[in-house]
C-alpha positions as CSV (number, residue, x, y, z in Angstrom):
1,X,109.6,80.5,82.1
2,X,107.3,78.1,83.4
3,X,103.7,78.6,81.9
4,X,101.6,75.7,82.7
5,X,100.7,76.7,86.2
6,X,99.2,79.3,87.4
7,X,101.3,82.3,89.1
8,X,100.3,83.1,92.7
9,X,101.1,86.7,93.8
10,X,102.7,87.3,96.7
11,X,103.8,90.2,99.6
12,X,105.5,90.4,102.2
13,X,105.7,93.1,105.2
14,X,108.7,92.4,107.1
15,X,110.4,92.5,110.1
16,X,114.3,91.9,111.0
17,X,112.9,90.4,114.4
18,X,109.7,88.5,113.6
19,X,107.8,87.6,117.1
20,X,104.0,86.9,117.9
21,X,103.6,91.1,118.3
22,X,105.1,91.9,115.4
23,X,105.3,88.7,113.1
24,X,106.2,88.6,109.2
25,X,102.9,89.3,107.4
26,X,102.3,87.8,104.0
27,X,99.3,88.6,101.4
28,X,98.7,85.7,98.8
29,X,96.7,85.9,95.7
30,X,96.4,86.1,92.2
31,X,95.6,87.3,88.6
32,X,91.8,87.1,87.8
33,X,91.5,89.1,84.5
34,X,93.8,92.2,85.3
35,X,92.8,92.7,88.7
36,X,94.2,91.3,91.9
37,X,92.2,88.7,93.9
38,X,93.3,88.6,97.3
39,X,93.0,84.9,98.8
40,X,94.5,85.2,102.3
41,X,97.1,86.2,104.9
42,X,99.0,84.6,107.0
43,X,101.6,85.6,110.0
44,X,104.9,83.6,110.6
45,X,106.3,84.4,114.3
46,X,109.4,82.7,113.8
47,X,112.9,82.5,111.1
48,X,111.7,78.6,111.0
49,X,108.5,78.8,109.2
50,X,109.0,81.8,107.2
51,X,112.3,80.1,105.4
52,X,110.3,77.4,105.0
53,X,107.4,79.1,103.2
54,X,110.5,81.3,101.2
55,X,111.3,77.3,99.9
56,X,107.6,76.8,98.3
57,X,107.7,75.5,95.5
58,X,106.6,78.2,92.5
59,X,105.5,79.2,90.3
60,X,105.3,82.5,92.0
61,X,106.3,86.3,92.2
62,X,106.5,88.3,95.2
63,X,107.0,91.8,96.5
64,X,109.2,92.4,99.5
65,X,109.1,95.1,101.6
66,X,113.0,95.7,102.6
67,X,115.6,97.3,100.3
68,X,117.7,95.1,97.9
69,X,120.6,96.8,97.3
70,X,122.9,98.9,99.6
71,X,124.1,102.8,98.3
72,X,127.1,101.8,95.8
73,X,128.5,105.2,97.2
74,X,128.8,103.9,100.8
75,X,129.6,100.1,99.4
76,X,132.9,101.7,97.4
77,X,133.7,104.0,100.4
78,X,133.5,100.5,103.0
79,X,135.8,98.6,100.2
80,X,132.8,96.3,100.6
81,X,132.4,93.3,97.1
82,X,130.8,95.2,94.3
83,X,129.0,92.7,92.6
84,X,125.6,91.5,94.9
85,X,125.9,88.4,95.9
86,X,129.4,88.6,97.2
87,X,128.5,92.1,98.6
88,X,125.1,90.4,100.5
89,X,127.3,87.3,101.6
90,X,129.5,89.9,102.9
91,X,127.0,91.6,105.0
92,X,125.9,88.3,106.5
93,X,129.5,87.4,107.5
94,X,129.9,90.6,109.4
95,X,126.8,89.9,111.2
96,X,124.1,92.2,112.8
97,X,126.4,93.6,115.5
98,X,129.3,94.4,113.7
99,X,127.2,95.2,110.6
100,X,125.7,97.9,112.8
101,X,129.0,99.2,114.0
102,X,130.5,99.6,110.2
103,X,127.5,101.0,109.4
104,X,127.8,103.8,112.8
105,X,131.4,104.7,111.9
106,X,130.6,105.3,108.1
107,X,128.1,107.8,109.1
108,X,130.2,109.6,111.8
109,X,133.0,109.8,108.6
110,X,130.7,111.9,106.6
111,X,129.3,115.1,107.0
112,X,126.5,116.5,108.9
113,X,123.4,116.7,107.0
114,X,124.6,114.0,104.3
115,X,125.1,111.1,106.9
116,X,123.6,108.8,104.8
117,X,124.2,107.8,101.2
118,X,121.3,106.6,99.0
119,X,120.4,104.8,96.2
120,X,119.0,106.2,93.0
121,X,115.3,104.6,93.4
122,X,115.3,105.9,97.2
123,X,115.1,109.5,95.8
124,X,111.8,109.1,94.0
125,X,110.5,106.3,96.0
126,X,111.2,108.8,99.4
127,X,113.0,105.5,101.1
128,X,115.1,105.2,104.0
129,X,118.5,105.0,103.2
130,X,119.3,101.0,103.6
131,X,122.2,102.2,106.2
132,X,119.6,103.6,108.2
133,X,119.5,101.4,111.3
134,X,116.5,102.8,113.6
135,X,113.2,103.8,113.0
136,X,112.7,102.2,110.8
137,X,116.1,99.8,110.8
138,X,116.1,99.1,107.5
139,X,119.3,97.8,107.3
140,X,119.0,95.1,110.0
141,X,115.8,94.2,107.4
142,X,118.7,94.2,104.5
143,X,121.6,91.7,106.2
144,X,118.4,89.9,107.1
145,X,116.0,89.5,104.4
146,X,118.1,89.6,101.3
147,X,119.9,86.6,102.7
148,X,117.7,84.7,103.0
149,X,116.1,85.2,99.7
150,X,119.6,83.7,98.0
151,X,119.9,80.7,100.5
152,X,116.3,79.9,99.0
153,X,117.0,80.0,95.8
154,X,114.9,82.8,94.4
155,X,115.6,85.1,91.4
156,X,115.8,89.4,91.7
157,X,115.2,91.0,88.7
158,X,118.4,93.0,87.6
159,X,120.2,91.5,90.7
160,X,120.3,87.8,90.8
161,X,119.3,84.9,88.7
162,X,118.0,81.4,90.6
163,X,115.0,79.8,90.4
164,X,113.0,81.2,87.0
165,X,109.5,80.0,88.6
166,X,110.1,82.2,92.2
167,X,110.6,86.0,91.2
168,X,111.1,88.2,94.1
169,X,110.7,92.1,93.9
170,X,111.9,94.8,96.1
171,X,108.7,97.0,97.3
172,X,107.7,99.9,99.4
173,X,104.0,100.3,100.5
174,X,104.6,103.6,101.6
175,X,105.3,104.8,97.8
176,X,101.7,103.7,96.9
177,X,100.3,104.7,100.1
178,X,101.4,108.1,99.7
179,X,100.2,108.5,96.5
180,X,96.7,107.7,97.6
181,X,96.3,109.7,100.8
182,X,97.7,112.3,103.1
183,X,99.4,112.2,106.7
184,X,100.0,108.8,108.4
185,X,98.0,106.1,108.1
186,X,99.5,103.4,110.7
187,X,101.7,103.0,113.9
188,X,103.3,100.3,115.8
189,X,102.3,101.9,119.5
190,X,99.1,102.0,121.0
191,X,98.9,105.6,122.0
192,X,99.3,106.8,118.3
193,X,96.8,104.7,116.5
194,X,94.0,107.5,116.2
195,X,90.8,107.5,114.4
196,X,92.6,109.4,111.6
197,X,94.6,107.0,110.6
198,X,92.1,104.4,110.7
199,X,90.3,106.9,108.0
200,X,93.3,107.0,105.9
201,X,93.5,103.3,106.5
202,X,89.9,103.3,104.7
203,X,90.1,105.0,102.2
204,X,93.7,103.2,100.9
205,X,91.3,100.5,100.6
206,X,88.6,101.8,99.2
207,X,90.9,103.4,96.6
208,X,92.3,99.5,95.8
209,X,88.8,97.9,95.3
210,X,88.2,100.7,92.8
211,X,90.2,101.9,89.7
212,X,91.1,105.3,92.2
213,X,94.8,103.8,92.8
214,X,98.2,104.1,91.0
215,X,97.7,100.6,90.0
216,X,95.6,100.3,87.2
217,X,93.8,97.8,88.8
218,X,91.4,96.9,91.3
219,X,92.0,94.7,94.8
220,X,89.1,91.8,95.1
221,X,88.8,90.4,98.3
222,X,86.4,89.0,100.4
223,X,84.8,91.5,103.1
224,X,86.2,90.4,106.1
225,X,89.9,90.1,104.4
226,X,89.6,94.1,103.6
227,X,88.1,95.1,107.2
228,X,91.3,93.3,108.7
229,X,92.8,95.7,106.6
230,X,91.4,98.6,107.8
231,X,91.5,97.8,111.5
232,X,94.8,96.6,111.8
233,X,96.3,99.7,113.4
234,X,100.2,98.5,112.7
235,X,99.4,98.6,109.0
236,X,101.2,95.4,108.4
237,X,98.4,93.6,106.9
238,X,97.4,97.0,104.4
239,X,101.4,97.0,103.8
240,X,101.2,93.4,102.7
241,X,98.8,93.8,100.6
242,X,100.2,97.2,99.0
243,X,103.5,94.6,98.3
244,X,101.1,92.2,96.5
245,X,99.8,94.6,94.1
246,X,103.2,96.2,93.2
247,X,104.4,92.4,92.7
248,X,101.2,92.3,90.4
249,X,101.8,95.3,88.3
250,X,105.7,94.3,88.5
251,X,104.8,90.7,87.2
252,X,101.6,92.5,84.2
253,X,105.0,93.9,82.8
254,X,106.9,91.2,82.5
255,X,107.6,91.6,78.6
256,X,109.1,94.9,78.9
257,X,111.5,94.2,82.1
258,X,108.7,94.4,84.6
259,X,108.6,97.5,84.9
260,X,112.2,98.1,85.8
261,X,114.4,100.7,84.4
262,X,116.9,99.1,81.6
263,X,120.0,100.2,83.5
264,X,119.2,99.0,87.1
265,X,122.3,99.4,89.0
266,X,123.7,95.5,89.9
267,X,124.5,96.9,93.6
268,X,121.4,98.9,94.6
269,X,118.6,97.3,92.6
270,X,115.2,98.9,92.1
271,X,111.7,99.2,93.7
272,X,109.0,98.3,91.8
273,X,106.1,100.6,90.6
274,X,109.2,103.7,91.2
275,X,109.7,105.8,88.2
276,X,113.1,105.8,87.0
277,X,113.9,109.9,87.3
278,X,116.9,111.8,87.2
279,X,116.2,114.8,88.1
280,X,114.3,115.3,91.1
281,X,113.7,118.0,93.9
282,X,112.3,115.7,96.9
283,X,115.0,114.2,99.2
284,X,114.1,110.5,100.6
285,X,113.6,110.0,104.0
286,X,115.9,109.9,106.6
């Protein structure tokens, strides 16, 4: 891998319908010692801009918040390619409305209570299944961020090898998040942003500019970066940030397979920071 440069640190709350209210939110940064140094973030309103920030040139890792991988479960079931790229291409041939519609009648076909299949990191992670199409539509954010990611030319750990100097990551801000407080701590609608989850917003960041977070690792940031943080009630700039920092941790491990567990499954992929267990007792999220 390239060495002579300097890797930035990227992430990347997303959206399968980027517009001015709810844009594509990206945090951008880097290594300084082991802790994260957070340098801005930026919005892109459009598919336009954001495909052409995808195409920057690295050397860079970033962390993505939408799943990877579809459930190799429902992927056998559909008679859908089983190795990735063929499988996303696949995906993005059907398109979003008929995508949706395979997606509906595989669901009906199974039974109540297990109408949606998961992949092994969504159990510890707690993630919405990827064929989960409304709140939050996880899927749509599947056909159309993984995509995208291949037309660029990037590289997935375990998944897909491109461009050695632009790694991307699959990540979930709600796995950290929940680790370092209780209850909700953003929403998308006016009437539910409370004080409370302002607080929780709070003390999420106050936990990442200290060593009181699952990283290892502080956040360092200028003051008026963290109080956007903390009074964005949608979360989406927190969440970015959140993706940074597993990106960081991901990319602090990059001897030992980032992080990742050796057997990654080549359909469903991994989230980074998530334990590899077998055994668990919490169900993911429907």
């Amino acid at each position: 891998m390239p060495t002579s440069a300097p890797w930035r640190i990227f992430g990347v709350d997303f959206t399968s319908s980027p517009r001015a209210r709810k844009p594509i939110t990206i945090a951008a940064g880097h290594l300084q010692g082991r802790d994260f140094a957070l340098q801005g973030i930026e919005e892109h309103r459009e598919w336009e801009s954001y495909e052409t920030w995808l195409r920057e040139p690295g050397p860079w890792v970033g962390g993505f918040d939408f799943p990877f991988g579809l459930p190799r479960e429902a992927v056998i079931d559909l008679a859908w390619p089983q190795t990735w790229a063929a499988l996303v291409l696949h995906c993005r041939s059907l398109g979003r409305e008929r995508f949706r519609a395979e997606l509906d009648l595989y669901r009906q076909s199974r039974q109540p209570g297990n109408r949606y299949a998961h992949r092994a990191a969504d159990f510890p992670a707690r993630s919405h299944s990827p064929l989960k199409l409304v709140n939050p539509p996880v899927g749509l954010m599947f056909i159309e961020g993984v995509p995208r990611l291949i037309d660029a030319g990037i590289s997935v750990p375990g998944l897909h090898a491109a461009d050695p100097a632009r790694i991307a990551f699959e990540a979930y801000p709600g796995f950290t998040a929940r680790r370092m407080v209780g209850g909700s701590y953003k929403n998308d609608a006016a009437a539910k942003q409370t004080p409370a989850r302002k607080r929780a917003r709070k003390a999420i960041v106050d936990g990442l500019v200290s060593t009181r977070n699952p990283f290892g690792f502080s956040l360092i940031a200028p003051p008026s970066l963290l109080a956007s943080m903390v009074n964005d009630a949608s979360g989406d700039r927190l969440d970015a940030v959140l993706c940074a920092m597993q990106a960081a941790w991901a990319w602090q491990r990059r001897q030992d397979n980032y992080g990742l567990p050796a057997d990654i499954d080549p359909l469903e992929g991994w989230i980074a920071t998530v334990p590899e267990i077998k055994v668990i007792s919490d169900q993911p999220q429907e």
